[in-house]
C-alpha angles and dihedrals in degrees: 000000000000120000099230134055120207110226127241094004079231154010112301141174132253119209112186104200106236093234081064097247089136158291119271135203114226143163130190107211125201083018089174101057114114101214116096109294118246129231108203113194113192133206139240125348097349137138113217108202082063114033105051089059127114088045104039090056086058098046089049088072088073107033144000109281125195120207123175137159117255120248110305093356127105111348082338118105143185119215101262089237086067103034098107087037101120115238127192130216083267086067099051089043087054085052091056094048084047093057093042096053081045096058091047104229115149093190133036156153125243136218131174137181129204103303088016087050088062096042083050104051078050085063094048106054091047118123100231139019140183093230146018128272108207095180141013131198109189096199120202088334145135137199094231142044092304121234093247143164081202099100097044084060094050109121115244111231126240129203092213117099107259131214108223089252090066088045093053096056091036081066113032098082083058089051093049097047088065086062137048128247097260089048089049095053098043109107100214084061093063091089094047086051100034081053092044096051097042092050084052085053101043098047145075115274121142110203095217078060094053094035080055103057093047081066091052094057088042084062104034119103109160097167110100089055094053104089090063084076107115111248086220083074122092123230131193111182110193124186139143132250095227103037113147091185101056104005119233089250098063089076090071086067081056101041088049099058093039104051097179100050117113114229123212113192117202107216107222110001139111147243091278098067104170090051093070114059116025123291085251098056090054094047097048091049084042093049088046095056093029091051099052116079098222102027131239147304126255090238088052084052096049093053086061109060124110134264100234118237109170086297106320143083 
């Protein structure tokens, strides 16, 4: 692997919030495309602008997609004089509705993945909004603190100065816990972890921010405010049925409170879900749900789920 990582893999915007919270990295990618944008909100630790790649580049074929780094992670800071000021899912689900009224979209689709799941389903109770949500896909989430072996894996910081090997092995057991084990010992996978690990190592994130938002998902319960979502909005929970990082049974709390969301389980995958299966099946199940203006059946749903292949089409 090379030793460098250029940062971001690409031009991207900055947009400081006026009340001084922050300034965020974002990038709207397929920006021309005329079907409903698509806001991804991605989980703990991660860096948007780099984590959600390959898969946001093959969704933007179809519609506008709009990736960006959470508050003091990634290209996004936070002014020094309020970096140790503590912030709640509320907070990171304000910074959402921000960039959204920055970019100026009236209208849009949600995703949201494990910690952005959460952040997501925060949007989405909210009394009021400055734009509609169409869709919603709630990915390997909860709406409570989640049964995990995630925290266990989080690397501890250390104030010494690292070489990238020590880095490397500092942050591997946080990598692995997003697969299975079969995942884990499969050779053709080498490539997807040995990636993984080396974008964790070669970007921006602080460990007081991680160590915050863990903090943010030990204090999050978002269930009794799930049954004001509108049954006119369509909900895709997907979750696998072996994920370490946000276990399979924490749906139920979701499905629970959202009586009308649609759950797809994945037989045999992990936490990182996109990384099993190829970035155009997932756009294609995503457009199909995403494309139709009540969602779609559970039959429909059915018919898209994968043929298993030790973990690829």
């Amino acid at each position: 692997m090379s030793s460098a990582l250029k940062y971001p893999p690409f031009a991207f915007s900055l947009y400081t919030r006026p009340d001084g919270v922050g300034t965020f990295a974002y990038k709207v990618l397929g920006g021309e495309q005329k079907a409903t944008p698509l806001v991804l909100v991605h989980g703990l630790s991660a860096v948007g602008l780099v984590d959600w790649l390959p898969l946001a580049e093959e969704l933007a074929h179809s519609r506008p997609v709009l990736i960006f780094d959470h508050r003091g992670i990634g290209a996004s800071t936070i002014p020094k004089q309020r970096e140790k000021e503590p912030y709640t899912s509320l907070d990171l689900a304000d910074d959402v509705v921000e960039l959204v009224k920055h970019v100026g979209w009236k209208e849009m689709d949600l995703l949201g993945f494990s910690m952005g799941g959460m952040i997501a389903q925060q949007v989405l109770v909210a009394p009021r909004l400055p734009f509609k949500i169409r869709h919603a896909v709630l990915a390997a989430t909860s709406a409570k603190p989640a049964h995990s072996d995630l925290l266990q894996a989080i690397p501890s910081p250390s104030s010494a100065p690292q070489t990238i090997e020590e880095k490397i092995k500092l942050v591997t057991p946080f990598i692995h816990v997003g697969y299975d084990p079969a995942f884990l010992a499969e050779g053709k996978n080498k490539p997807t972890l040995e990636r993984r690990i080396f974008e964790s190592v070669h970007t921006r994130r602080p460990a007081r921010t991680v160590a915050q938002q863990v903090s943010v998902i030990a204090g999050y319960d978002v269930r009794p405010l799930l049954p004001t979502i509108p049954s006119t909005l369509p909900v895709l929970l997907l979750h696998g049925t072996l994920d370490r990082s946000v276990y399979y049974t924490e749906a139920k709390y979701i499905l629970r409170g959202i009586k009308h969301a649609k759950l797809m389980s994945f037989e045999g995958i992990g936490h990182m879900w996109y990384d099993y299966y190829t970035p155009s099946y997932w756009a294609h199940l995503l457009n199909r749900f995403l494309d139709a203006p009540r969602g779609l059946s559970e039959g429909e749903l059915s018919a898209l789920l994968p043929i298993r292949r030790g973990g690829k089409l």
